[in-house]
DSSP file (Angstrom, degrees, kcal/mol; ACC not computed):
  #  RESIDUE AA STRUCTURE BP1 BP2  ACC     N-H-->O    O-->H-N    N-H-->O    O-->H-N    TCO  KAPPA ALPHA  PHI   PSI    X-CA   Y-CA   Z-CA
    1    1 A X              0   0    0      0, 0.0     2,-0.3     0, 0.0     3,-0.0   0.000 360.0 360.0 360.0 147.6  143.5  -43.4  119.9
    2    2 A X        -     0   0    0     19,-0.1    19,-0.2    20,-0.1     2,-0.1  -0.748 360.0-102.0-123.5 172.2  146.1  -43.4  122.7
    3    3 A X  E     -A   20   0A   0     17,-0.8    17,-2.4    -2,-0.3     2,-0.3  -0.462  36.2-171.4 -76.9 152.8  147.5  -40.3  124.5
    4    4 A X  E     +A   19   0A   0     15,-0.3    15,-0.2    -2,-0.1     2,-0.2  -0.864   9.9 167.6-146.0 101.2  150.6  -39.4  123.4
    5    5 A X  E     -A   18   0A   0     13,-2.6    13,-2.3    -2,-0.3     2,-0.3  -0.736  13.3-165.2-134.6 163.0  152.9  -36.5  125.2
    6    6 A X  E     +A   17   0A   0     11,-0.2   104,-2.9    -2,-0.2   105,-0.4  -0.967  17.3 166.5-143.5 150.4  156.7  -35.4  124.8
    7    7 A X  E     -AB  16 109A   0      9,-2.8     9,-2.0    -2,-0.3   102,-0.3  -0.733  15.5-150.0-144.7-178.1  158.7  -33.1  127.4
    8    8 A X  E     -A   15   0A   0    100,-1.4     7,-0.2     7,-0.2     2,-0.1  -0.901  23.2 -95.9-151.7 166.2  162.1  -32.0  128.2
    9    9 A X        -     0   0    0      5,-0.6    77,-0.0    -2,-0.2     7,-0.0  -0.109  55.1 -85.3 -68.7 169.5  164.3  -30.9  131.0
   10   10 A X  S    S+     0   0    0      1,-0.2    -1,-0.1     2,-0.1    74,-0.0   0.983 133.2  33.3 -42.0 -81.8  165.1  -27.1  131.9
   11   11 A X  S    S-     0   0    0      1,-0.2    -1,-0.2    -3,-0.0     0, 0.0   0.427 114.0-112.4-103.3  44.7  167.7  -27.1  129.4
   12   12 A X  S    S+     0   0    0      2,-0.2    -1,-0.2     1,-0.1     3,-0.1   0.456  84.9 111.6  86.7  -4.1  166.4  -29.6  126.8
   13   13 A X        +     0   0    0      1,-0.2     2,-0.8     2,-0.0    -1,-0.1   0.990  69.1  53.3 -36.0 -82.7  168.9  -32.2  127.4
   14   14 A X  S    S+     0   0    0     47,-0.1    -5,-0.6    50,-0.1    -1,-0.2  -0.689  72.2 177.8 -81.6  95.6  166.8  -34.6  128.8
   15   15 A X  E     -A    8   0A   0     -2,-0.8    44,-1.7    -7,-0.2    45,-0.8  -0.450   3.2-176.2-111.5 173.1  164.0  -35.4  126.7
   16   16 A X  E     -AC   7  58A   0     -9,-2.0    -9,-2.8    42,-0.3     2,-0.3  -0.995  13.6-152.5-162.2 146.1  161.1  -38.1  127.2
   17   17 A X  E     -AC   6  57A   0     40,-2.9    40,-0.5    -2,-0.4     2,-0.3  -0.887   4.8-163.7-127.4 162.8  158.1  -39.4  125.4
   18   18 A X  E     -AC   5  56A   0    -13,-2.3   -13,-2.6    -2,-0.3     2,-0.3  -0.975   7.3-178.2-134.5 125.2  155.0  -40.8  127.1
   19   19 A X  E     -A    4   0A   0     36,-2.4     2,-0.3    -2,-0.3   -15,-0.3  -0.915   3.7-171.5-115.7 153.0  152.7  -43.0  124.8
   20   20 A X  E     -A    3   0A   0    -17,-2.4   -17,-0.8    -2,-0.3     2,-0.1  -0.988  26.9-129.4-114.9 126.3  149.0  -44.6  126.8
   21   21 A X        -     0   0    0     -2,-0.3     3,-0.4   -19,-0.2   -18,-0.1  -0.669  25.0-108.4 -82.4 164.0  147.1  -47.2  124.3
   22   22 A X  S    S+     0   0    0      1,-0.3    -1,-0.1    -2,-0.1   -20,-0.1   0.550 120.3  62.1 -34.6 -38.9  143.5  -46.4  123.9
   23   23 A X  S    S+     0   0    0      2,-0.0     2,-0.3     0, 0.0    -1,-0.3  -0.082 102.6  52.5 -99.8   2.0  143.2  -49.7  126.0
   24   24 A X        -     0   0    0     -3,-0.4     2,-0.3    -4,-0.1    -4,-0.1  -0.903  64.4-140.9-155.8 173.1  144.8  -48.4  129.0
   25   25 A X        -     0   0    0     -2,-0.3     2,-0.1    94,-0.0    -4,-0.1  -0.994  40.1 -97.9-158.1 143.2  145.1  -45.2  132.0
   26   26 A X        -     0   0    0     -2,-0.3    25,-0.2     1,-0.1     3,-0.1  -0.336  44.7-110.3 -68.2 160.6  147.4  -43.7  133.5
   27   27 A X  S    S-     0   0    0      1,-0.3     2,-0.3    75,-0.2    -1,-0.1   0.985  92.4 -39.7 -47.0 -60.6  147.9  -45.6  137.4
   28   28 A X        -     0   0    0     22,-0.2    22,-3.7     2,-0.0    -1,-0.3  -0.984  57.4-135.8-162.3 157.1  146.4  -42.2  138.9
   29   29 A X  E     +D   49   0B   0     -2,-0.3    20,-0.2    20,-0.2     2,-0.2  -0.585  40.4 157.0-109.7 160.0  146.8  -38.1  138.1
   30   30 A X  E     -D   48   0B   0     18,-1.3    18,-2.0    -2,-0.2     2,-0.5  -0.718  48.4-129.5 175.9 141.9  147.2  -36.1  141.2
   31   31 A X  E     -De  47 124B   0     92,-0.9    94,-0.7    16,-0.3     2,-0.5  -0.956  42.8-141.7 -91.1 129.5  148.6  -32.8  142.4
   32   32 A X  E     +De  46 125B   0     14,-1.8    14,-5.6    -2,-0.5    94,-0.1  -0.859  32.2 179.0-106.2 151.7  150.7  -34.0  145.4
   33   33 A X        +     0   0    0     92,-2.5    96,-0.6    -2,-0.5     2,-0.3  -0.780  37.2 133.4-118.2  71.9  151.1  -32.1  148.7
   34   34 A X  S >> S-     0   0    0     -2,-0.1     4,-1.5     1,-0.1     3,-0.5  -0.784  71.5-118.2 -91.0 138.1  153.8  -34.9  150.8
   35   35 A X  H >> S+     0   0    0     -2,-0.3     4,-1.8     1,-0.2     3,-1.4   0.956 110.2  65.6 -63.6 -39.5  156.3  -33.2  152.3
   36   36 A X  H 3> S+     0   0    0      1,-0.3     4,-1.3     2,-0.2     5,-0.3   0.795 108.9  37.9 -47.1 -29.7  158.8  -35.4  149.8
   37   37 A X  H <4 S+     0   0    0     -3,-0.5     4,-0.5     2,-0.2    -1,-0.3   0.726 116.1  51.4-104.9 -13.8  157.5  -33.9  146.9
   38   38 A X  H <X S+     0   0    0     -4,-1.5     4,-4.6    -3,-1.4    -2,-0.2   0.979 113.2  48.0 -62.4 -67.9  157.1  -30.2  148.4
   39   39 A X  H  < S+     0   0    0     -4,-1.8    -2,-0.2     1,-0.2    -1,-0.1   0.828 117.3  38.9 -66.6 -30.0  160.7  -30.4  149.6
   40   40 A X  T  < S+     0   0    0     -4,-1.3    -1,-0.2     1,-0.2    -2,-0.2   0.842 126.8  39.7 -81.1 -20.9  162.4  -31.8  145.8
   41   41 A X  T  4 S-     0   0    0     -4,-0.5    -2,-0.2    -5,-0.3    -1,-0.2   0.887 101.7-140.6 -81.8 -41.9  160.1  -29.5  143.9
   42   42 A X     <  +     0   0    0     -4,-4.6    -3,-0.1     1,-0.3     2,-0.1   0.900  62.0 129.1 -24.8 105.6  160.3  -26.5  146.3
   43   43 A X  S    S-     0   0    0     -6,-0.0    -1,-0.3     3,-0.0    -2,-0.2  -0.779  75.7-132.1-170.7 133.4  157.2  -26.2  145.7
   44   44 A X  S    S-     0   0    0      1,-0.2    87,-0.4    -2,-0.1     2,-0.3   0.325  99.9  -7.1-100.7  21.5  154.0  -25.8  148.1
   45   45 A X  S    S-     0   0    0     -8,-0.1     2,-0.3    -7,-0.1   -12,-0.3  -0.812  72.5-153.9 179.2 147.3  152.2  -28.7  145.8
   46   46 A X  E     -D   32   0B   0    -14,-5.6   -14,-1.8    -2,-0.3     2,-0.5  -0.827  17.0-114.4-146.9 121.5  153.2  -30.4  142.6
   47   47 A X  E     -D   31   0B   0     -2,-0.3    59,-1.9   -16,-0.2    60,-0.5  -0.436  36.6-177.9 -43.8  88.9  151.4  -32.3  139.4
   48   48 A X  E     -DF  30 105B   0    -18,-2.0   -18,-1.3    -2,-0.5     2,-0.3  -0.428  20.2-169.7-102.7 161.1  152.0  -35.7  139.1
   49   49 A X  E     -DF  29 104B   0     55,-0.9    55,-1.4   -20,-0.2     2,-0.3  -0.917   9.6-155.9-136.1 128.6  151.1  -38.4  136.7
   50   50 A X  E     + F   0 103B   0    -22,-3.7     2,-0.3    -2,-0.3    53,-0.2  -0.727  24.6 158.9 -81.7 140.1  151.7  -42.7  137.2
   51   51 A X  E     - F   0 102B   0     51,-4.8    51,-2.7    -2,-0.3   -25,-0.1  -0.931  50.1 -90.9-152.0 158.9  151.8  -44.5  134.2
   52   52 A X  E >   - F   0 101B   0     -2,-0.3     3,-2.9    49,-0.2    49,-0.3  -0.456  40.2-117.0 -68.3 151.2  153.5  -48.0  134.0
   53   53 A X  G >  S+     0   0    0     47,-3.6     3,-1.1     1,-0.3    48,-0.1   0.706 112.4  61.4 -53.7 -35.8  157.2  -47.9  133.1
   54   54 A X  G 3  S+     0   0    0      1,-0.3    -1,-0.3    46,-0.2     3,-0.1   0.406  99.4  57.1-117.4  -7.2  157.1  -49.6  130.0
   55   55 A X  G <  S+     0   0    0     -3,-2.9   -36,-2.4     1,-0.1    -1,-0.3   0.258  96.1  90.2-105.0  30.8  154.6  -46.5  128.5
   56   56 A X  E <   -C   18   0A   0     -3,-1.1     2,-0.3   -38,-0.3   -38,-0.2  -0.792  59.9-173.5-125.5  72.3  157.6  -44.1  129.5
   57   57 A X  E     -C   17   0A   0    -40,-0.5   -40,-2.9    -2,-0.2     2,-0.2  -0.645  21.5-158.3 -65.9 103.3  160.5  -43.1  127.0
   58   58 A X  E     +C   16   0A   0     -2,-0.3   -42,-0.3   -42,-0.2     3,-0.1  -0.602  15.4 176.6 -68.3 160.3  163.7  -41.2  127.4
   59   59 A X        +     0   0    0    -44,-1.7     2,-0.2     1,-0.5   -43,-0.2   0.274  66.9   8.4-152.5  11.5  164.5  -40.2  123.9
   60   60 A X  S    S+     0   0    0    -45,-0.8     2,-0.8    -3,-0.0    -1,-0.5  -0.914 109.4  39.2-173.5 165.6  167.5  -38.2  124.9
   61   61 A X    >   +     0   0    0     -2,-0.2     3,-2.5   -47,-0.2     2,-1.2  -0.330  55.2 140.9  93.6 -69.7  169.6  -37.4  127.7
   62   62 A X  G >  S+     0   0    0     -2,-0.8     3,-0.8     1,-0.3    -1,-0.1   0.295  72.3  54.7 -14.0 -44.4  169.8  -40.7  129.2
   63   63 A X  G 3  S+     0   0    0     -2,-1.2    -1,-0.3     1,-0.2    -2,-0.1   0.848 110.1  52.9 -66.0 -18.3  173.6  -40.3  130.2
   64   64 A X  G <  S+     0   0    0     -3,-2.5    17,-4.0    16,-0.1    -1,-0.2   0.667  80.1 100.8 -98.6  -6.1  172.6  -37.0  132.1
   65   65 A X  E <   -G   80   0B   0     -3,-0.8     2,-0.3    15,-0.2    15,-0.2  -0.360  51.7-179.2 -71.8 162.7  170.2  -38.2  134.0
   66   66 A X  E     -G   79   0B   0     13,-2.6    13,-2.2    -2,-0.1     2,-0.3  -0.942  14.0-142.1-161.3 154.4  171.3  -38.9  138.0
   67   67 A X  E     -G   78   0B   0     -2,-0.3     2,-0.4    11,-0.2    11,-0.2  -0.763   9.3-160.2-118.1 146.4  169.2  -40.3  140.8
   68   68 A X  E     -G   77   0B   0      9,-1.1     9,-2.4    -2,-0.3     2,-0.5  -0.978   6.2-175.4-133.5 154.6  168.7  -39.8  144.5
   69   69 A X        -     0   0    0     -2,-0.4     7,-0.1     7,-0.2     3,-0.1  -0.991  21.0-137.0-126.0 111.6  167.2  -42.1  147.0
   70   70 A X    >   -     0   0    0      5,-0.5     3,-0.9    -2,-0.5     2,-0.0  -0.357  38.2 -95.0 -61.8 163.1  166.7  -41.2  150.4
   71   71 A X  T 3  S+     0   0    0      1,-0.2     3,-0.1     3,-0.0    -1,-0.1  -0.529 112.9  16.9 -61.4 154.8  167.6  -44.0  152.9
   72   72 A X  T 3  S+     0   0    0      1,-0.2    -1,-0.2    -3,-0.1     2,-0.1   0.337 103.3 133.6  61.5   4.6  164.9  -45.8  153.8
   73   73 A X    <   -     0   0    0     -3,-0.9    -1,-0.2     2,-0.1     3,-0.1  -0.259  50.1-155.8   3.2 114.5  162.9  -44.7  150.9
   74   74 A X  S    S+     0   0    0     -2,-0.1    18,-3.7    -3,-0.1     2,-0.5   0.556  80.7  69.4 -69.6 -23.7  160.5  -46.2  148.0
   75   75 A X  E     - H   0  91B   0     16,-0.3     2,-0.6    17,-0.1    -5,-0.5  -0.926  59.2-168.8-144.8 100.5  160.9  -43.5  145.5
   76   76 A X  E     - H   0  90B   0     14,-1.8    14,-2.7    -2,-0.5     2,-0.6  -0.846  23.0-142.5 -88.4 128.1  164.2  -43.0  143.7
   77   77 A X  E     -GH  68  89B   0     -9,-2.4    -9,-1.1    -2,-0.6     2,-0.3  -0.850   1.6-146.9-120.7 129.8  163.8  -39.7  141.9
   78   78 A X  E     -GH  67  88B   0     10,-2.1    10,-1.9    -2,-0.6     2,-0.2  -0.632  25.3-177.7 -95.9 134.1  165.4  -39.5  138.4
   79   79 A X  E     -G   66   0B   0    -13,-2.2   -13,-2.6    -2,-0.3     2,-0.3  -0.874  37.1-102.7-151.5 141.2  166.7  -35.6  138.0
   80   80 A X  E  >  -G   65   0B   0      5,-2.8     4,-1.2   -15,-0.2   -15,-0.2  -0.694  33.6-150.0 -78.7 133.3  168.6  -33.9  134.5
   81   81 A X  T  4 S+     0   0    0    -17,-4.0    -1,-0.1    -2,-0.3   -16,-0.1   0.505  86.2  49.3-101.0  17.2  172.2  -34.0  136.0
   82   82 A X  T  4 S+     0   0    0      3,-0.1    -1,-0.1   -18,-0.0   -17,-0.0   0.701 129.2  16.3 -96.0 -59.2  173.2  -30.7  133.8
   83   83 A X  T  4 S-     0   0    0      2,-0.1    -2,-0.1     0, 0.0     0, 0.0   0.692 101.3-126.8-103.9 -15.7  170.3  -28.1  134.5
   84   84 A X     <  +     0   0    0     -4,-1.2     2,-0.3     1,-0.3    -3,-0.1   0.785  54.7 149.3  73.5  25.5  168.7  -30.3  138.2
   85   85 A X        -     0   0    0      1,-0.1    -5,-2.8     2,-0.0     2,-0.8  -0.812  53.7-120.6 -93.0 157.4  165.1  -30.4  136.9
   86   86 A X        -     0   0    0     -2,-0.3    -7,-0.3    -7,-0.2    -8,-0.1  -0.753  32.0-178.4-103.7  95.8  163.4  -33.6  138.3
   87   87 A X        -     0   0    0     -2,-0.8    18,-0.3     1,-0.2     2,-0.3   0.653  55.6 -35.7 -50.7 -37.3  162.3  -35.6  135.2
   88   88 A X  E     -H   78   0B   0    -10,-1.9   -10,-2.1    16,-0.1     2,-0.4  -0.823  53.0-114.2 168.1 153.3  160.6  -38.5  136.8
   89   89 A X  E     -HI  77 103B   0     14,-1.0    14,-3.2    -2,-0.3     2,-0.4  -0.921  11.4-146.3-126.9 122.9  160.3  -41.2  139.9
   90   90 A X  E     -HI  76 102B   0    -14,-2.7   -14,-1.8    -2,-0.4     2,-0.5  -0.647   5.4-158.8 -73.8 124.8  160.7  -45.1  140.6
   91   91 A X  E     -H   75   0B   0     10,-1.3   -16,-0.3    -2,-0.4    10,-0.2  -0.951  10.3-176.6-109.2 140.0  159.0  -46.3  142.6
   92   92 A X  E    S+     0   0B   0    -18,-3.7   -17,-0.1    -2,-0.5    -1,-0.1   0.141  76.1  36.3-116.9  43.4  160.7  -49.4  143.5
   93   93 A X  E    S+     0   0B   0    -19,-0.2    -1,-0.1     1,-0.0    -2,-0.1   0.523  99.1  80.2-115.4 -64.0  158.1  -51.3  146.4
   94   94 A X  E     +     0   0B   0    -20,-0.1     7,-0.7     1,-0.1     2,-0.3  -0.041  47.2 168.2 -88.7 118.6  154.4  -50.3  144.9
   95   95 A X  E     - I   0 100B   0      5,-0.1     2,-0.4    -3,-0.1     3,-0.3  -0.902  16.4-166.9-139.5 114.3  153.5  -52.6  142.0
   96   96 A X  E >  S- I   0  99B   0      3,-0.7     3,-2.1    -2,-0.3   -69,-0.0  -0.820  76.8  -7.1 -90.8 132.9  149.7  -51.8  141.5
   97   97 A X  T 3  S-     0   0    0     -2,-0.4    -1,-0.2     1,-0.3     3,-0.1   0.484 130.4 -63.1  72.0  11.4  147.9  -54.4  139.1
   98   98 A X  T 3  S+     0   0    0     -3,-0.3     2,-0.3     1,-0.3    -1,-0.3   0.915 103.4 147.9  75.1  38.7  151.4  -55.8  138.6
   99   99 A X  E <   - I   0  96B   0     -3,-2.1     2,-0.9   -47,-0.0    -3,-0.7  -0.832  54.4-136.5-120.9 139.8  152.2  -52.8  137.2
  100  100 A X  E     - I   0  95B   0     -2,-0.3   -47,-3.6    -5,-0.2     2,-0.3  -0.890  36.3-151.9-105.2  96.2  155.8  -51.0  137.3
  101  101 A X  E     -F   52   0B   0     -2,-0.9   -10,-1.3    -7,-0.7     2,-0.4  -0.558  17.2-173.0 -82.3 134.2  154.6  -47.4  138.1
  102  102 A X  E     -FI  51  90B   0    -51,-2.7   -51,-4.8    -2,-0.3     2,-0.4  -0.939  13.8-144.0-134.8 136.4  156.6  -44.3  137.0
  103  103 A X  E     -FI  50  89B   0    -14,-3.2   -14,-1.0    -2,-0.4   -53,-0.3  -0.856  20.0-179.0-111.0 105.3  155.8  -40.9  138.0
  104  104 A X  E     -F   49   0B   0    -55,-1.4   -55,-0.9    -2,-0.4     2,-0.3  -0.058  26.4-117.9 -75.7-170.3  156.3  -37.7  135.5
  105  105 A X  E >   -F   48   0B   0    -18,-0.3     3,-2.1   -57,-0.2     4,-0.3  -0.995   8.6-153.4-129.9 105.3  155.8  -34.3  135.8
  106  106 A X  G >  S+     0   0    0    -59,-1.9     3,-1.3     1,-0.3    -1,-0.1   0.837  92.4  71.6 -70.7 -26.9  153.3  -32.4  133.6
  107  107 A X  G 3  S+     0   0    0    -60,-0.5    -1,-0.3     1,-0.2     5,-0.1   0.464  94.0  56.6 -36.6 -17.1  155.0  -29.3  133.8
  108  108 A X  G <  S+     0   0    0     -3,-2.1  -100,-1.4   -21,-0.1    -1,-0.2   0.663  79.7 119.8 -81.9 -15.3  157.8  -30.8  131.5
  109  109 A X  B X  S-B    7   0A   0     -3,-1.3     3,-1.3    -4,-0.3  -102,-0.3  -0.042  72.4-127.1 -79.3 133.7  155.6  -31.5  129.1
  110  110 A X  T 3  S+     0   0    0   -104,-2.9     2,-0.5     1,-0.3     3,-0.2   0.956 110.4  18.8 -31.2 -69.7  156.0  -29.7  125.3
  111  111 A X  T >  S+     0   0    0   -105,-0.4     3,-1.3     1,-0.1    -1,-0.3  -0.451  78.1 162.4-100.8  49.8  152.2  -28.2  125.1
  112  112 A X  G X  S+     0   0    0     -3,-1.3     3,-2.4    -2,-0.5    -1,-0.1   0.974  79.7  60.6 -57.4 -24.8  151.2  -28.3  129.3
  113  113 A X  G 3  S+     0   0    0      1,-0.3    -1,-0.2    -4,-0.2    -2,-0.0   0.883  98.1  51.7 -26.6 -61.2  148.6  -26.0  128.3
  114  114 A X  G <  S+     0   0    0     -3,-1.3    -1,-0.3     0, 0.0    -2,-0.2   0.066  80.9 170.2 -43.9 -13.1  147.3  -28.6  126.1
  115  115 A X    <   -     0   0    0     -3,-2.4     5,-0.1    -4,-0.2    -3,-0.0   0.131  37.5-122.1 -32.5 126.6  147.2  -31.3  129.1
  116  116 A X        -     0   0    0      1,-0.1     4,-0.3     3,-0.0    -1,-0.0  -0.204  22.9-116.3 -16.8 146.1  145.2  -34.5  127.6
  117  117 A X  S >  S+     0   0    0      2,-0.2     3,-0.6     1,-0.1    -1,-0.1   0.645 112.7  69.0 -56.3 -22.0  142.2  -35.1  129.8
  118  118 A X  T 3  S+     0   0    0      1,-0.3    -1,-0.1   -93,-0.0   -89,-0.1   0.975 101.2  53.1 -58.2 -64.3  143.6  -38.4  130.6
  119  119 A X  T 3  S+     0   0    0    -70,-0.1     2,-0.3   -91,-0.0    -1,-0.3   0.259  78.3 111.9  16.8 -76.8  145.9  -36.6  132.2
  120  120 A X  S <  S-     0   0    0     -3,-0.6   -91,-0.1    -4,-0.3   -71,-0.1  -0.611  74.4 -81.1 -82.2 132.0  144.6  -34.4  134.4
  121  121 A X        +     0   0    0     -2,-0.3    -1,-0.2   -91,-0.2   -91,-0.1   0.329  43.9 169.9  -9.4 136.3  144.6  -34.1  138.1
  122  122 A X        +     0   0    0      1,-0.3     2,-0.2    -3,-0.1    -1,-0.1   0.376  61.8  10.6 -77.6  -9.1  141.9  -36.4  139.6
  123  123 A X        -     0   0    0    -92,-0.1     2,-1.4     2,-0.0   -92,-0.9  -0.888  67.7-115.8 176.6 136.2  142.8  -36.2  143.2
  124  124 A X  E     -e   31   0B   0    -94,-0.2     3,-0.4    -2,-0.2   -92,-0.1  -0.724  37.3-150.3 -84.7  96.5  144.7  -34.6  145.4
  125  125 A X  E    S+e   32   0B   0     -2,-1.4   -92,-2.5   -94,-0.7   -95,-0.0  -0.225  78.2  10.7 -83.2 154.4  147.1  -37.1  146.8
  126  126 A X  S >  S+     0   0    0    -94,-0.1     3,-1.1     1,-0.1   -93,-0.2   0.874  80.3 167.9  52.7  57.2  148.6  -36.9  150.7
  127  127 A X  G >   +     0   0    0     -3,-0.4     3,-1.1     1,-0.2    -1,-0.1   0.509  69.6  68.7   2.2 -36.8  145.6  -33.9  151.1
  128  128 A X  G 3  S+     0   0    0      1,-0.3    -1,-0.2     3,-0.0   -94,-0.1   0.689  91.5  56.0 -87.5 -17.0  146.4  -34.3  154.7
  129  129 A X  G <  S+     0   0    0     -3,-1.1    -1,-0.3   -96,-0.6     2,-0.3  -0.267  77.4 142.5-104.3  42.3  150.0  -32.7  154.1
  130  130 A X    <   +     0   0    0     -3,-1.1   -85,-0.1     1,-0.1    -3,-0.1  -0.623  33.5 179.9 -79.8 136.5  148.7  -29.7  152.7
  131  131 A X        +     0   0    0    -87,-0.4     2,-0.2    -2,-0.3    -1,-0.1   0.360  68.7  69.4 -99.5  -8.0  150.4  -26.6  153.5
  132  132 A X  S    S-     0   0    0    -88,-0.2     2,-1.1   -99,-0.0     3,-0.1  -0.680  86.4-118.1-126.8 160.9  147.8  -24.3  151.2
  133  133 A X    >>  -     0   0    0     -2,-0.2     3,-1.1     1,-0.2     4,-0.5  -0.904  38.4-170.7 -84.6  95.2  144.2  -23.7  152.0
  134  134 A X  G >4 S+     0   0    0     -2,-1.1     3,-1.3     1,-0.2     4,-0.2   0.925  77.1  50.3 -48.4 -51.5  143.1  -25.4  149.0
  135  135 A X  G 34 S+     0   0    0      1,-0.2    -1,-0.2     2,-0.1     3,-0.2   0.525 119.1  43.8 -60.6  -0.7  139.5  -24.7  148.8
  136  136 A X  G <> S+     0   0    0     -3,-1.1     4,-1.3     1,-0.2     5,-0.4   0.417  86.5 102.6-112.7   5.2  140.5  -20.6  149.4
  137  137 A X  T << S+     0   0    0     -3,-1.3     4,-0.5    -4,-0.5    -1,-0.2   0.707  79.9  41.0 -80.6 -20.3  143.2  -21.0  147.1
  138  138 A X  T  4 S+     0   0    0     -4,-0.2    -1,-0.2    -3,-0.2     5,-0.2   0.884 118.2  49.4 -81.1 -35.7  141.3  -19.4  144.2
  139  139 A X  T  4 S+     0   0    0     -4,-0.2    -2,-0.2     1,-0.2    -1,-0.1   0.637 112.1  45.1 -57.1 -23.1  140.0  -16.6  146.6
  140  140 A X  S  < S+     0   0    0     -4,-1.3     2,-0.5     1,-0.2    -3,-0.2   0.756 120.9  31.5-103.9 -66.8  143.0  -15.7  148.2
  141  141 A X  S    S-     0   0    0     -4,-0.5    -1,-0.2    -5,-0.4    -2,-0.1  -0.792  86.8-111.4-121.4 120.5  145.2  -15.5  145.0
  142  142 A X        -     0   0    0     -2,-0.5     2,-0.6     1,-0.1    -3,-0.1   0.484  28.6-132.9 -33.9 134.8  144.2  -14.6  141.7
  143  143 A X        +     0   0    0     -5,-0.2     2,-0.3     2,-0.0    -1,-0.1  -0.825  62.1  66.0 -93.7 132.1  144.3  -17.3  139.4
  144  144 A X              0   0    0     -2,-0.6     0, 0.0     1,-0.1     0, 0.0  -0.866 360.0 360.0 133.0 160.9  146.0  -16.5  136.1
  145  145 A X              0   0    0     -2,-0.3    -1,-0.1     0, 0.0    -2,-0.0   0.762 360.0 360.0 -93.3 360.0  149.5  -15.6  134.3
């Protein structure tokens, strides 16, 4: 059965399906810690998922979306251009398996509660540009809503 998720922007504009066949995985899950993703999230870590482009859907919004690219850059990051939440990233150098990798956000996601296993973090990517004690991270602040 293949995974199947739908999300939106802040204010619902900009909506997005993600389908995986049965037959296939996302590139890699990962909470990243890079300063790039700290500083557009600000946010001291953020939950990412790769999947190839072509398993990646707007299904509204499209006109509202707007991009920025730093100079010198790989990663154009695709943003709702009504409400600013960051919907998803090209990357336009890194082609893994011959693969056109897009990165979401599970946090946009209808049900994140719900996360698919598929899904979910495997790795902490950039680790080395951690600002949080991870391993004390439960210990230090209560985990919960």
């Amino acid at each position: 059965m293949s995974t199947h998720v739908t999300g939106h922007c802040y204010c619902g504009d900009v909506t997005f399906d993600v389908t995986i066949p049965d037959d296939d995985s996302p590139i890699f899950t990962a909470y990243c810690h890079c300063d790039s993703c700290r500083r557009a999230h600000a946010a001291p870590l953020y939950q990412v998922v790769c999947v190839d482009k072509t398993q990646f859907t707007l299904t509204s919004g499209a006109e509202l979306v707007r991009s920025y690219r730093r100079p010198g850059a790989s990663i154009e990051r695709r943003f709702c251009g009504q409400c600013g939440s960051r919907v998803y990233n090209d990357h336009l150098a890194w082609k893994p398996n011959g693969k056109t990798p897009l990165t979401f956000f599970p946090a946009l996601l209808q049900n994140p509660g719900d996360l698919p296993s598929s899904l979910r973090p495997a790795k902490n990517a950039n680790a080395g540009e951690c600002m949080l004690d991870a391993e004390r991270l439960a210990e230090v602040l209560p985990c919960g809503s």
